[in-house]
C-alpha positions as CSV (number, residue, x, y, z in Angstrom):
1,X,-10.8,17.3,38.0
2,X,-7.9,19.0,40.0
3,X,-10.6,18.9,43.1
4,X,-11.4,15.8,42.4
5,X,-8.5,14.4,42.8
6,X,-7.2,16.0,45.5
7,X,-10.1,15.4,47.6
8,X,-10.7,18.4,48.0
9,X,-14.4,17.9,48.9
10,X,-13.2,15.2,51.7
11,X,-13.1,16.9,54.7
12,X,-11.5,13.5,55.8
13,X,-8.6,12.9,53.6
14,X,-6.6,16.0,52.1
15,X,-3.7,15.9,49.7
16,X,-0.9,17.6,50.1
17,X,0.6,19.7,47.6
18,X,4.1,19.3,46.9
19,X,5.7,22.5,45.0
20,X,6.7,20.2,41.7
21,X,3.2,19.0,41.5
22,X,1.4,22.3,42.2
23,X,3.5,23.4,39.5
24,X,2.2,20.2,37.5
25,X,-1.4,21.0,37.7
26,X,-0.7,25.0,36.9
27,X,0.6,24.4,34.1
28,X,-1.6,21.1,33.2
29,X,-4.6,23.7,33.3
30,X,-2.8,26.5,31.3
31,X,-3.9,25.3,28.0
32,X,-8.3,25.9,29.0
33,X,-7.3,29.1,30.4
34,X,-6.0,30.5,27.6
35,X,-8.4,28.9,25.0
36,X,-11.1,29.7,27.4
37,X,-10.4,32.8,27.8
38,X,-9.6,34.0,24.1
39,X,-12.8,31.7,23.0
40,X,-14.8,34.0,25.3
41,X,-13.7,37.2,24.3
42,X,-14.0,36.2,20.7
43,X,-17.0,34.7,20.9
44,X,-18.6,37.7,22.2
45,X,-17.6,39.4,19.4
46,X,-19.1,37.0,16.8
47,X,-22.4,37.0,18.7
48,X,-22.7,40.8,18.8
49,X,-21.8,40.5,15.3
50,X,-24.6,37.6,14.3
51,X,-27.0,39.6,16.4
52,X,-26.7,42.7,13.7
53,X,-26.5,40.2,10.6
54,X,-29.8,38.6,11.6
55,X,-31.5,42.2,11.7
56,X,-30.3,42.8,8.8
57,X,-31.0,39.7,6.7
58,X,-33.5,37.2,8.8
59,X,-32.7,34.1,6.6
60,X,-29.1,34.4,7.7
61,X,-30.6,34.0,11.2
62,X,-29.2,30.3,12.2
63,X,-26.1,30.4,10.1
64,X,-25.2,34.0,12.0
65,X,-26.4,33.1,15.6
66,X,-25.5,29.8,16.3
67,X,-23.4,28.3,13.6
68,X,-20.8,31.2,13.7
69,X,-20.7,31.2,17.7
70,X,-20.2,27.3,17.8
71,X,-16.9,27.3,15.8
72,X,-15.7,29.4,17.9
73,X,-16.8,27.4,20.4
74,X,-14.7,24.2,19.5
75,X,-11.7,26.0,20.4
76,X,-12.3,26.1,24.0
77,X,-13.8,22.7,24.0
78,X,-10.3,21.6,22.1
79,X,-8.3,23.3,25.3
80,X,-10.9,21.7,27.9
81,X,-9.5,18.4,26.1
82,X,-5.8,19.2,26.3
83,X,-6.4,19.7,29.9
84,X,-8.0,17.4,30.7
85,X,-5.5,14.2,28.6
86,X,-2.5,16.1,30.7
87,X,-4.5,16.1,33.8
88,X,-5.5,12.0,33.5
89,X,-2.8,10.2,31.2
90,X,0.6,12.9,32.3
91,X,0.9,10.8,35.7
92,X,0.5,14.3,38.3
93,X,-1.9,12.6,40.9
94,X,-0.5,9.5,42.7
95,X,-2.4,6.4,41.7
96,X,-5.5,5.3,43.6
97,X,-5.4,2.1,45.2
């Protein structure tokens, strides 16, 4: 979205950056970097962790593997949302005429 918007893949038109709004968009896009990033390391860990449970008891197989993995999931899909309501609605990119 951050590309998007500041044309960054318009060799013909390119935005400038003001400091304020560079500082806008950093921390606009704080909130999937951390969820991300704390979804992935978790994640990892409940995978690894469904992985053994599903050896061990093979009914358990689709709760363990994917059911487990996608809650954990939501929580990076939750901060992809935050970002992306700041990034649209919170008025950092001039409007397009």
């Amino acid at each position: 979205l951050v590309m998007l918007n500041l044309h960054f893949f318009d060799a013909a038109e390119v935005t400038v950056v003001s400091f304020k709004m560079g500082l806008s968009i950093l921390a606009a896009c704080l909130p999937i970097a951390f969820a991300g990033m704390l979804s992935a390391i978790h994640q990892g860990k409940v995978c690894a962790a469904g992985i053994l449970m599903t050896a061990k008891r093979p009914e358990m197989a689709f709760k363990a593997g994917v059911v487990y993995a996608v809650m954990v999931e939501v929580y990076a899909v939750l901060g992809l949302l935050v970002t992306m309501f700041i990034l649209l609605k919170g008025g950092i990119f001039p409007p397009v005429m």
